[in-house]
Structures are given as structure tokens and as C-alpha cells.
C-alpha positions in Angstrom: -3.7 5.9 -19.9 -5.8 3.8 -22.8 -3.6 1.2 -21.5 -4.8 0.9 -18.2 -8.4 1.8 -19.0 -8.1 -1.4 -21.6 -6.7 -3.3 -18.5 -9.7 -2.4 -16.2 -12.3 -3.6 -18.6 -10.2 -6.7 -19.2 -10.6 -7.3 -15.5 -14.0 -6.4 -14.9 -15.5 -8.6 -17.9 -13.3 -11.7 -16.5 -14.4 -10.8 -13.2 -18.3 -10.5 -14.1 -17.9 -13.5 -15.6 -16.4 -15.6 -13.0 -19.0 -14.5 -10.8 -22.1 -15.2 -12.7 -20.7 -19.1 -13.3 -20.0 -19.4 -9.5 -22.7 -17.8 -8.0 -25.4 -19.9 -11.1 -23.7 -23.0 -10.2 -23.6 -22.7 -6.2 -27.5 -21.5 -6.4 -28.4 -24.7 -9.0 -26.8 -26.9 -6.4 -28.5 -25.7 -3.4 -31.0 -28.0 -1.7 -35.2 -26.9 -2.3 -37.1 -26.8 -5.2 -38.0 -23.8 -6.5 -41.2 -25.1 -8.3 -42.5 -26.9 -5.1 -42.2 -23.5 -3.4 -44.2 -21.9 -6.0 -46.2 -24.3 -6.2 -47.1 -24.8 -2.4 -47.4 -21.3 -1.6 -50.7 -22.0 0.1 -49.7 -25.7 1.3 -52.1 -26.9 -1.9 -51.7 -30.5 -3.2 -50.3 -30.9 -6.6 -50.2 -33.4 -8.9 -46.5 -34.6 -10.3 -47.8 -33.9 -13.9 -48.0 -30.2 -12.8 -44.6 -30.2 -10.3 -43.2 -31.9 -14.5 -44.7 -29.2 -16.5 -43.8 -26.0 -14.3 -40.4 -27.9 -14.3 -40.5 -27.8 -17.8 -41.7 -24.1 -18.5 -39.3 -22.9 -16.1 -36.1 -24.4 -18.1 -35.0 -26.8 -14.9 -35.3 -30.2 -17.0 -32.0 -28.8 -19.4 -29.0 -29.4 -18.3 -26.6 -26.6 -16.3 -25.0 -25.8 -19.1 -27.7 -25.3 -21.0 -29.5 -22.9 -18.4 -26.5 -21.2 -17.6 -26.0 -20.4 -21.3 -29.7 -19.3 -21.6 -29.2 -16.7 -18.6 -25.6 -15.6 -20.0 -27.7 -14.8 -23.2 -30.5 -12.9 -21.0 -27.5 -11.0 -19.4 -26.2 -10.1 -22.4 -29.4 -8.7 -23.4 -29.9 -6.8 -20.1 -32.5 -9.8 -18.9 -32.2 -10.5 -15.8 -35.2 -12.3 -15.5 -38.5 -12.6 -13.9 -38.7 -13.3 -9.7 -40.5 -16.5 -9.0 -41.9 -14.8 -5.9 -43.3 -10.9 -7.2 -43.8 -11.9 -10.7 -42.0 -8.7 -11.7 -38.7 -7.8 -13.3 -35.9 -8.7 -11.5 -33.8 -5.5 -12.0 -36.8 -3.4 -11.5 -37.9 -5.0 -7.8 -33.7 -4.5 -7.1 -34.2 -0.5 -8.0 -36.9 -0.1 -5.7 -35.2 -1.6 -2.8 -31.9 0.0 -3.8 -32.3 3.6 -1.9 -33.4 1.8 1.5 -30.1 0.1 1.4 -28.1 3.3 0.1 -29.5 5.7 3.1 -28.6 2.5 6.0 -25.3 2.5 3.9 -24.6 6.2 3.9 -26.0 6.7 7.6 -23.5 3.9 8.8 -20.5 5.5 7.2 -21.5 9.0 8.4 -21.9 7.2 12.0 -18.3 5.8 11.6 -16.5 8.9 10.3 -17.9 10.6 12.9 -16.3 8.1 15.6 -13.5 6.4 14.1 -11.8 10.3 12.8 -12.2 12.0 16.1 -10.5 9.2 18.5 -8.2 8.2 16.0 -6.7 11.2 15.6 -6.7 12.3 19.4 -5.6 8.6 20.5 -2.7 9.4 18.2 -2.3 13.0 19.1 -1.9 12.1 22.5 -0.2 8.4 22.6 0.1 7.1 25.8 -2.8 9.7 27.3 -6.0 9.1 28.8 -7.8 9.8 25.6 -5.5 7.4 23.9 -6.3 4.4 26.5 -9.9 5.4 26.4 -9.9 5.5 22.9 -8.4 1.6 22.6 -10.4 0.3 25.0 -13.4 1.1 23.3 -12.1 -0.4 20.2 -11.9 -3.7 21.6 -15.1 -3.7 22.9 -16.0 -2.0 19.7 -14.7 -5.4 17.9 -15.7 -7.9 20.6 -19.8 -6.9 20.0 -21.4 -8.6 17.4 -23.7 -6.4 15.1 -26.8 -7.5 15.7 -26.6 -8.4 20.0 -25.8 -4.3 19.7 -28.8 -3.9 17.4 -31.2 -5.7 20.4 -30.0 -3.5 22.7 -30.8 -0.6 21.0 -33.9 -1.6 20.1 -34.6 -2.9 23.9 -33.2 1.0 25.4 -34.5 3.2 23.0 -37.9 1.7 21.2 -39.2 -0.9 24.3 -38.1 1.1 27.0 -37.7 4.4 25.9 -40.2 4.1 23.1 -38.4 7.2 21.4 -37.0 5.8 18.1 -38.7 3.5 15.8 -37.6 0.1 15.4 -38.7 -1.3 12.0 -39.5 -0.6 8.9 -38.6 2.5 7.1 -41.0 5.5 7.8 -38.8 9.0 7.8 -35.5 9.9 9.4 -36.3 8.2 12.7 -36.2 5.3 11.3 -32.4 5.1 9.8 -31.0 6.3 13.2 -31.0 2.6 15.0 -29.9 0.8 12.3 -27.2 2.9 11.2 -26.1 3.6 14.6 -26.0 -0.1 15.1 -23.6 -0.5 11.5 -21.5 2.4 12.0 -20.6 1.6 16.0 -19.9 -2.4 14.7 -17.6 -1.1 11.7 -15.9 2.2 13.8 -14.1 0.2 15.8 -12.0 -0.8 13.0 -11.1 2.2 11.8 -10.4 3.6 15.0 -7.5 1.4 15.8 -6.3 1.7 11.7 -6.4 5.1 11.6 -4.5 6.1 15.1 -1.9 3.5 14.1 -1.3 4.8 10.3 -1.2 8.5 11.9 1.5 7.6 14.1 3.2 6.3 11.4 2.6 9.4 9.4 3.8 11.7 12.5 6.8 10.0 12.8 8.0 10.9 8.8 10.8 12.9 7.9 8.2 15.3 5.6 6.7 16.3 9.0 9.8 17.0 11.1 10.9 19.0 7.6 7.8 20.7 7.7 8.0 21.7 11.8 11.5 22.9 10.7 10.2 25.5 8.5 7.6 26.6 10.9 4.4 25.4 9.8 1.5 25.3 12.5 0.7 21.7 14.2 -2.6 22.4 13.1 -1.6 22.4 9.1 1.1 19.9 9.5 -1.6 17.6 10.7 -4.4 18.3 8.4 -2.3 18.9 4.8 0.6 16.4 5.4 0.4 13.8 8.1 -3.4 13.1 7.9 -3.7 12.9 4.0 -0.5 10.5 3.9 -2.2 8.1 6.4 -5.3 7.6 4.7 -4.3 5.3 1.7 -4.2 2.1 4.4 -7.5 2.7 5.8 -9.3 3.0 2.3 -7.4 0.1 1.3 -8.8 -1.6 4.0 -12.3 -0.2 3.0 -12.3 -1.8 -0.2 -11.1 -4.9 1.1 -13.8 -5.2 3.9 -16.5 -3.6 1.4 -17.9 -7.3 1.5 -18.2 -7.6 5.2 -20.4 -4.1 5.4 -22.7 -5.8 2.5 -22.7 -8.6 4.9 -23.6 -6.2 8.0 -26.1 -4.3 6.1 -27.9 -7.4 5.2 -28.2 -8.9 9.2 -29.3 -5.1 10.1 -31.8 -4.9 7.8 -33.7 -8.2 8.6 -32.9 -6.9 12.6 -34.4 -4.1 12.1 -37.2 -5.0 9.1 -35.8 -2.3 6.8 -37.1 -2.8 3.8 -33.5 -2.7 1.5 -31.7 -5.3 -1.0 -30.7 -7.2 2.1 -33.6 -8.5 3.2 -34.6 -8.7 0.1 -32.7 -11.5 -1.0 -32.6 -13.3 2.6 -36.6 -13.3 1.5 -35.6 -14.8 -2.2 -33.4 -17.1 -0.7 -35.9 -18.8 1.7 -38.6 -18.6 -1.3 -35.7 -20.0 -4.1 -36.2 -17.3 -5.8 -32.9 -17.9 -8.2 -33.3 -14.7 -10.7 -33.6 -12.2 -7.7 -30.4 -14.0 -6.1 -28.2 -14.3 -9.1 -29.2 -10.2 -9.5 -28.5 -9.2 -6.2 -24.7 -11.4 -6.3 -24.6 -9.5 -9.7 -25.2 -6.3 -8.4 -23.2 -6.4 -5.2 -20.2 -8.3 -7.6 -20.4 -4.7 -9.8 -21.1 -2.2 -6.5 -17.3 -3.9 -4.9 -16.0 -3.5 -8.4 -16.3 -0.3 -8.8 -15.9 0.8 -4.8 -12.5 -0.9 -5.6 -11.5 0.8 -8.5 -12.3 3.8 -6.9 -9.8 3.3 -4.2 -7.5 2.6 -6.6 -7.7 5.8 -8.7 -7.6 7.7 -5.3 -4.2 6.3 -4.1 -3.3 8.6 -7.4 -4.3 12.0 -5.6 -3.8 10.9 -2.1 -0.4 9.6 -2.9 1.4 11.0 -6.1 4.6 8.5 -5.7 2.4 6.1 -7.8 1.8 7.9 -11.0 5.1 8.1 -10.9 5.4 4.2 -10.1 2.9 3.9 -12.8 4.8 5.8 -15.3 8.3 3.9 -15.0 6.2 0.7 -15.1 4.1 1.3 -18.1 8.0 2.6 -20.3 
């Protein structure tokens, strides 16, 4: 156990690390000046002595590795810097906008459990059935419908035409239910087809003709044996497509105005705002981390052949 514990923080420190050079280096080579955009907030003329001496102040005159050693050092400290745009903390203006992001997050995958559980299990209940061709056909449309052209159309039915949900911003309840509708219908779709095809797969085990053999209900069979032993694909696809939800969460948000991380740093990164961006990469780098590690510690409850794989291999 304090071997692969050991392991884990081995990975995670080599995998911190290979993000913050990337993600310092991609942002230093970006086109835009961040000092000309603080410095021309309000279109004002500046003299290149002043563009030279914010230049200066700011640290852009040393040389990447110089600056890149500098933030490391800030890191280490638990720095993460100043944004060019608020003037405050960087960590601190992440926090606040952290909970927006974790109720569209949480909505989206309550939205998508909610779809993707039901029809998968009846399409693969009843292969071949109505509910079974009903179920694929919406999963392909599901698939074909890009995130935010759904987002317009909700926002067009129910909050132009309807005028019964809000639209933007982030004022109560009300105003979670289009966006994560919009998230969890884009992402069901997925799951749908994943989970009706690792269920079949499940069904068709000899564990669940033993267990019809000694007269267990459909009902228990299902829940207990077959469902639990189909799960470890589709959280291993979770994990994997973690990144694309960031992704989705960040178009929803500017859709939709909501006022989380993602639009957040789609604001830093029209300002240049380079502390708030390197914290939010830093910060979504850790949140897939962890998610990941997670799913890996699950496959030992969900499926107990691997502590026993783990076991042999670690002798």
C-alpha cells in the first residue's frame, strides 16, 4: 500500500510539473501584450518609457527561464500571483467563482444520470425493442447536436418565447436549469450508448446465468451483479472525457453568462491576464488528477479481480 501511495505522488508531482512548464511556455508565446492591455484599458495614449517600465515591474524584460523560475518559486510558496485585470489574488478570485462552476457541474451530471441510466438500461433490457431503437436514435442525435446550437434553442423556447426560465447569469435555482439541461443532454448521449452496450455485455456473463440458476430474481441479478460489473468502462470513460466536460462547461457558461471559472478565464484570456490563466490550467490540471485517481481506486470496489491483480504484481 505505501508503495503505491509513493507511486501516486511520484506521478502527481511529475505531472504538476509538466503542466506548469507547458501551459507558462504556450501562454509566454501567445500573441498580445499584456502591458499594452493594461495599459489601454480606456484606449489612453502612452508613452514607450511607461509601456518599458510596466514591462520592467512586471518581470517581462527577464528571460523565460528566468520568469518561469520566479513563478515555480511563487508556486512553491502557495503564490499564485496577482490578476492583471481585478488587482486581487489570483487563487482567491478562482474560489469565488469556483461554486458557480460546481452547481453547472453537479446539475449536468444529475441531468445525465438521469437520462443516460434509464435508456441504457431499458435499451439493453429490451435489445432489439422499441425502447431499444428509440433509445439509439436519440443517441445519435444526442451526439450529432453541438452544445451550444442546443443551448440557443433553449434559450429561444423557454426564456424568448416562453419567458419561463431565466437565461443568464446566476440568480437562484432557475437559473442552473438551462445550462445544465443544455450540459447533461450534450454529454448523455454518450453514456447512453456506453452503458446499454457494457450491460449487454455484463448480461451475457456466465456469473449471471449462474446466478438465474440458483433462482435469484431478474430484478437483483440486474441491480447486484450485471449492473455493478458494467460500470468500470463507463467511469473509465469519465475520467478520460473529464477534459471535454471542462471544455463544455466553459462554452455554457459564456452561453449562458454564468458567472463560473469558465468564463472566467475566457475573460483573462482576451484581457492577458497570464496569473489567472496559469491558475485556472493549474487548477483544472489538479481537479482531472484527482477525478482520475478516483476512478482508479473505485475499479478496486467495483471490480475486486484487481486487488488481486495488484497483489500478484506488487510480490
Amino acid at each position: 500500500m505505501f508503495r503505491i501511495v509513493l507511486r501516486k505522488f511520484l506521478e502527481v508531482f511529475i505531472f504538476l510539473l509538466f503542466i506548469m512548464f507547458v501551459s507558462f511556455l504556450f501562454i509566454r508565446l501567445a500573441p498580445g501584450d499584456p502591458v499594452l492591455t493594461i495599459l489601454n484599458v480606456d484606449e489612453l495614449s502612452v508613452s514607450q518609457e511607461q509601456v518599458e517600465a510596466m514591462r520592467e515591474e512586471m518581470g517581462f524584460n527577464d528571460s523565460l527561464p528566468v520568469q518561469f523560475g520566479n513563478w515555480l518559486l511563487d508556486f512553491v510558496r502557495l503564490d499564485f500571483g496577482v490578476s492583471y485585470s481585478t488587482g486581487q489574488p489570483v487563487m482567491q478570485t478562482l474560489m469565488r467563482a469556483l461554486p458557480a462552476t460546481a452547481e453547472l457541474t453537479i446539475g449536468a451530471l444529475l441531468v445525465m444520470l438521469l437520462i443516460a441510466v434509464p435508456l441504457g438500461s431499458l435499451s439493453a433490457l429490451h435489445r432489439g425493442r422499441w425502447i431499444d431503437q428509440v433509445s439509439r436514435m436519440l443517441s445519435i442525435v444526442g451526439a450529432a447536436v453541438p452544445s451550444f446550437w442546443l443551448g440557443l434553442i433553449l434559450i429561444d423556447m423557454f426564456g424568448v418565447r416562453f419567458g419561463s426560465l431565466p437565461t443568464m447569469g446566476r440568480d437562484g435555482f432557475a437559473s442552473l436549469i438551462l445550462p445544465s439541461l443544455t450540459l447533461g443532454l450534450a454529454i448523455s448521449s454518450v453514456y447512453v450508448r456506453l452503458l446499454r452496450s457494457s450491460l449487454l455485455d455484463s448480461l451475457s456473463q456466465e456469473f449471471v446465468r449462474s446466478a438465474r440458476a440458483r433462482g435469484l430474481s431478474e430484478a437483483r441479478i440486474f441491480l447486484l451483479h450485471a449492473f455493478r460489473h458494467s460500470l468500470p468502462p463507463v467511469i473509465t470513460v469519465f475520467g478520460v472525457s473529464l477534459g471535454s466536460l471542462i471544455g463544455g462547461v466553459v462554452v455554457i457558461e459564456v452561453l449562458f453568462a454564468y458567472p463560473g471559472i469558465g468564463k472566467l478565464v475566457v475573460d483573462a484570456i482576451r484581457q492577458r491576464d497570464y496569473p489567472l490563466i496559469q491558475g485556472y490550467i493549474l487548477i483544472m490540471a489538479i481537479v482531472v488528477f484527482v477525478v482520475n485517481t478516483l476512478v482508479d481506486l473505485s475499479y478496486r470496489y467495483l471490480n475486486p479481480e484487481m486487488k488481486l491483480k495488484e497483489k500478484e504484481a506488487l510480490r
